[in-house]
Steps between C-alpha positions, in 0.01 A plus 500: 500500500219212564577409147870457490421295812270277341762447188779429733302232673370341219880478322637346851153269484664384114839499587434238791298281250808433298410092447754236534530517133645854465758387820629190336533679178758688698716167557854447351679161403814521753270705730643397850193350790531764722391755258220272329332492853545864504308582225247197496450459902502123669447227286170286548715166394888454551620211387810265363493290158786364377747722649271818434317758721164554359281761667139576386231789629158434413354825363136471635260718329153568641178467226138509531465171616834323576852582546704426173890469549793460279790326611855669450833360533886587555784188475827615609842299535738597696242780666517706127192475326492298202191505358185662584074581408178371504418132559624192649848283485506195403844311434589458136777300558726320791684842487265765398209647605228675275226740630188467286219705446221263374433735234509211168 
């Protein structure tokens, strides 16, 4: 009994450490706000650019001796999601935005 316990605690102990990652990875393009929020909680940054809603959550990570983060982002027009993952937008034209990861 004690050890079936123990198991169950330890898989709800995983299950809550599902990173921001894993939740983005569980975005759709056309995804409406509402539901992005859902799954992703309050965004850290909410902003307009050019006519688009970009939200970001900062996934902050604890290490040894500092916290390391990773920024993620959602754009959405029209409150459906439109693009989505890890990094930070930048505007790639007067019309269009482009999230980028710094990864070269």
């Amino acid at each position: 009994m004690k050890q079936a316990i123990v198991v169950a605690v330890l898989a709800l102990g995983v299950a809550g450490c599902a990173g921001m990652a894993s939740k983005v990875a569980r975005l759709d393009v056309g995804m409406p706000r509402d539901e992005v929020l859902d799954r992703l909680g309050p965004a850290d940054s909410d902003r307009t650019i050019i006519g688009f809603e970009v939200m970001s959550w900062l996934d902050r990570r604890p290490g040894r001796f500092s916290f390391s983060h990773k920024d993620y982002t959602v754009v959405l027009k029209d409150g459906k999601v439109t693009q989505f993952g890890p990094g930070l937008v930048r505007r790639d034209s007067k019309t269009s935005l482009q999230i980028e990861t710094g990864d070269r």
